[in-house]
C-alpha positions in Angstrom: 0.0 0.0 0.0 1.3 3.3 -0.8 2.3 6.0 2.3 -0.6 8.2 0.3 -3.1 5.6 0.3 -2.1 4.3 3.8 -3.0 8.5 4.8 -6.1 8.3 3.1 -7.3 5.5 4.9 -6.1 7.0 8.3 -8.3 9.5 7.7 -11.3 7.7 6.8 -11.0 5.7 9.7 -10.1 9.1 11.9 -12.8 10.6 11.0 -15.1 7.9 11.7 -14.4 7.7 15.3 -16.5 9.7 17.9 -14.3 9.9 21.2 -11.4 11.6 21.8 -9.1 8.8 23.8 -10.3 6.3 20.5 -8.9 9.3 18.3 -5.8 9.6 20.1 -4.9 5.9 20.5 -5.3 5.6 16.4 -3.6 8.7 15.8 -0.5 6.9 18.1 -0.7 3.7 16.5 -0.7 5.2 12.9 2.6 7.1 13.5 4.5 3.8 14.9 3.1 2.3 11.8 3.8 5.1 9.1 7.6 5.7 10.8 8.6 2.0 11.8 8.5 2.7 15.2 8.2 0.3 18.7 6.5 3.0 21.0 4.7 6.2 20.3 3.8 9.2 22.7 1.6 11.8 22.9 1.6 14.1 25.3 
């Protein structure tokens, strides 16, 4: 899948959610995924 399609379905799914701590938890696990990374924070 390509980074721009991988994006577009982030946002799609983003958008799609209704609470906050859901939203934040995707947005986390989306930049591990996107960079290749172990751990993600957001502060």
């Amino acid at each position: 899948m390509s980074k721009f399609n991988q994006i577009a379905a982030f946002g799609k799914e983003l958008m799609a959610l209704n609470d906050m701590d859901n939203a934040l938890e995707l947005i986390a696990k989306e930049a591990k995924n996107m960079v290749g990374a172990d751990r993600c924070s957001i502060l």
